[in-house]
Each structure stands twice: as C-alpha cells, then as structure tokens.
N, C-alpha and C positions, 0 to 999 in steps of 0.2 A: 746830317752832313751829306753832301750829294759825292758824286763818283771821285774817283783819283785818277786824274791823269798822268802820266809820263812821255814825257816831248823827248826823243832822242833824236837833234840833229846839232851838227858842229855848225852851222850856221847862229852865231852870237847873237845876230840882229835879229832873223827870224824865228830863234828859238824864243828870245826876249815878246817878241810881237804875238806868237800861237798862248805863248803861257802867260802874257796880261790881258788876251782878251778868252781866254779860257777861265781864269779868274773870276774875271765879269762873270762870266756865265755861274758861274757859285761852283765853280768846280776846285778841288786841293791838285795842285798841279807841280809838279818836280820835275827837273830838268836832269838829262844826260848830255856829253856833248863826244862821247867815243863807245866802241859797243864795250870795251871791257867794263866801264863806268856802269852801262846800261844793264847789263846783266845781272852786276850788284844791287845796283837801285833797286832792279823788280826785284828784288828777292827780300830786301826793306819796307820798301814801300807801300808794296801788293799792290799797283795799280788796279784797276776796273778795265782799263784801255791804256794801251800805247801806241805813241804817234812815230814812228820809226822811220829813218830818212835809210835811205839806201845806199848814200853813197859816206860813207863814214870813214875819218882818218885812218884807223888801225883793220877793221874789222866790214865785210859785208854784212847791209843790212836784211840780206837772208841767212847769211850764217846766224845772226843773231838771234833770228826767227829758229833757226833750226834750233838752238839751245833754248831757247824760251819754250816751244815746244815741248822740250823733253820735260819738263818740268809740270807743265802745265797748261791748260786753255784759258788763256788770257788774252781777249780780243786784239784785235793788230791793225791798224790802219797804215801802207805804205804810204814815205812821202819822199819823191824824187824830180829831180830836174831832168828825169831822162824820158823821152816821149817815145821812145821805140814799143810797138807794141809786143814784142819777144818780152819784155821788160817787165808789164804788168799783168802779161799771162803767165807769167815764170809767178810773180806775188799771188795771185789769186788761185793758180794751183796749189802752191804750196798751203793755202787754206788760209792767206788773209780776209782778212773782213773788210777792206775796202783799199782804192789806192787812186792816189790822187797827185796830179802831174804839177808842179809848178813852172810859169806863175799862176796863181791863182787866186780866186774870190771867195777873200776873209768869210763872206756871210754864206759862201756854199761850204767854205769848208768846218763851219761850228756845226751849221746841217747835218752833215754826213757825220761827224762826232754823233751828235744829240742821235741819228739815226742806228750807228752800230751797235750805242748803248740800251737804246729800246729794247733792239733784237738782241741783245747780251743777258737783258734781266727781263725774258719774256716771260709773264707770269705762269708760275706754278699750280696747279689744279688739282694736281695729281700724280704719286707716286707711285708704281707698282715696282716691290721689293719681292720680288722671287712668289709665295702666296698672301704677302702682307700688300693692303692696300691705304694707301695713307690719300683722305679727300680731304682737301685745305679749304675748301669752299663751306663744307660742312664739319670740318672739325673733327675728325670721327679715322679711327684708325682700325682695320680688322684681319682679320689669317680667315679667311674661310666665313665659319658664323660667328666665331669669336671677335667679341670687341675688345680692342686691347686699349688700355688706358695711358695714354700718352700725357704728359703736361704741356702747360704752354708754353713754356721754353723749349721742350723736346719739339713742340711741332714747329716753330720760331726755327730754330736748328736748322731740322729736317728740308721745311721751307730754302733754309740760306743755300744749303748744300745744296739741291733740287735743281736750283736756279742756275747754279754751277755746276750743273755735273759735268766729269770728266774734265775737271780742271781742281788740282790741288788747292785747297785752301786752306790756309795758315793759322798758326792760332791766333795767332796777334789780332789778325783778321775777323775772329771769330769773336773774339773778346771784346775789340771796335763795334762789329756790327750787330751782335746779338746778345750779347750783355748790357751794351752801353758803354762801357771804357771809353774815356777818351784818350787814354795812351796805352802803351806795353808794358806799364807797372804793376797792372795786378797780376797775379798767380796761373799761369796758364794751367795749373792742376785742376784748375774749376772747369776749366774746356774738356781736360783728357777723363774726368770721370762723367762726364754727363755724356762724352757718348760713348762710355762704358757701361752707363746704364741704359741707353738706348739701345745699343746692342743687343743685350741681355733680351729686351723688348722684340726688337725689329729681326735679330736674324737667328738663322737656323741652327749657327753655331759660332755662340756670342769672341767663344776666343782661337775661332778661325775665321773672319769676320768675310765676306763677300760684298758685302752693300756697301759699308763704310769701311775703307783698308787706310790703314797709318803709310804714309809717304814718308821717306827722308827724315821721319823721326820728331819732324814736326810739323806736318800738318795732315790734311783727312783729304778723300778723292771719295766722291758717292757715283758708284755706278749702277744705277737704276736698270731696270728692264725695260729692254725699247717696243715699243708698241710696232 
C-alpha cells in the first residue's frame, strides 16, 4: 500500500479533484472539509502527508498546524488562495514542508506531493541509540564490541520508527505497516511487547526508556541521537 493522504480544504470541488487524482496516483486519500474534522481524522487515519488549506470555515489553518504539531511530525503541505508573501513565510517557518498558492498546475502539484514524501521516508542506514549502533544496510546491531541479536521484525521496527523519528507513531500504524494487518483488528498487545522486548535489547534502562518513549498511551516517538 502506498502513502495516506489527507486533503483538508472546505472547497467541495477541489477537495473532490486533489483526492481523485491523488487516487490515481495509488495513494489511500481521506478527506476533511473544517479543522475540527481535520484533527480527528489525523489521529484516525495516520496520514504519511497532509494537504492543509489555510483558510478554513471554523479554524486557521496554522492553528491546526500548531495542534498537529503537538502531537507529532507528520509532513504538512500548505494550500491557499492567498499570495501575500507574509503568508507563506509565516507556513514555512512554522516548519511546513511545502506551500503552494492557487490557482495551480494539477501535474506541479502531485510533483511536489511525490517530492515531500521522498524527503519524509528518506532512507534509513543507520541508527545511533545512545552506544547501540543499529546498521540496516548490513543487518547487524552492537553496544561497543558487543553484538546484540536483533530479529527481523525488531530491525523491520526499528527501521519504521527511524524513518520517523520525532514524530509519534501509532500502533494501528505499526500493525498496517510492519506486521502486515490490513486493519485495526488485530491485538495491539503484539506491538506493545515487541518493543518491550526491544527495549530490553536497545536501551540503557529498558523501564525508563530514552530511545523509544510511549506517547498518549498509544503510540511510540524514537528519538535517535543526531549526528
């Protein structure tokens, strides 16, 4: 299954037109059409990206940014009819991943999707966890000289989390993309013991964890050491 998008704009006809030709492109796409809507959805859905319009019946869409935020790093592409350039430096400080003015051109704007999502899931090579070193290229996990024995699901894992670090990810999510599930029916207890046992493995002090900390109860935040 390829990425999840979520279209938040009260525009009916344009929301209808970005989420059939995002379709096309093989992506699973959900709609919002007000930010309270939109806040739910992410927290359903898990998108990969969201395409957030700015100018929203109830709610701005930087406030909505700002709660999205607090939760999590979940890419953000702005989408407004407002051309003032205060407008789109105000979005891009605030740490969006792209912003784009309409009217605009369908085939620049799947571009710039296809491009945020590149730089969203830029590949993983390599972990460094405090003195654990995790190399994905060769498989191979170690503290110092020690080799520590990881399986393929734990580096599977490690890998998803890696990809996202510093952004919450869910179990449901975890379940979809590294299990296989294709829904929220199976047993999230298979997600909360396997990086219970990763833990154990990976960090210093498996039930005060640092690398992998529990979020709101349900879901994981990996924050890596930055080079």
């Amino acid at each position: 299954m390829d990425a999840r998008i979520l279209v938040v704009e009260d525009d009916r006809l344009l929301a209808k037109v970005l989420s059939d030709n995002l379709l096309l492109e093989g992506f699973e796409v959900a709609r919002a059409a007000d930010a309270n809507s939109a806040v739910n959805l992410a927290r359903e859905f898990i998108p990969d990206l969201i395409i957030l319009d700015v100018m929203l019946p109830d709610r701005s869409g930087f406030d909505v940014f700002d709660t999205l935020h607090q939760e999590g790093r979940t890419p953000i592409m702005f989408l407004t009819a407002r051309g003032q350039k205060a407008d789109k430096v105000r979005g891009l400080n605030l740490g969006g991943d792209d912003y784009i003015t309409k009217p605009f051109d369908l085939e620049e704007f799947l571009a710039r999707v296809h491009a945020v999502l590149r730089r969203a899931r830029a590949n993983v090579e390599q972990l460094k966890l405090g003195g654990v070193v995790v190399d994905f290229v060769r498989q191979t996990a170690t503290r110092g000289d020690d080799v520590l024995h990881l399986t393929y699901q734990e580096f599977k894992l490690l890998k998803y989390l890696g990809a996202r670090a510093g952004r919450v990810v869910y179990r449901n999510e975890l379940l979809r993309a590294v299990w296989g599930y294709p829904d929220d029916s199976a047993n999230t207890r298979s997600v909360d013991h396997a990086i219970s046992r990763l833990r154990r493995k990976i960090e210093p002090e498996p039930d005060d964890p640092r690398f992998i900390r529990t979020v709101h109860g349900d879901g994981y935040l990996l924050t890596p050491d930055r080079n």
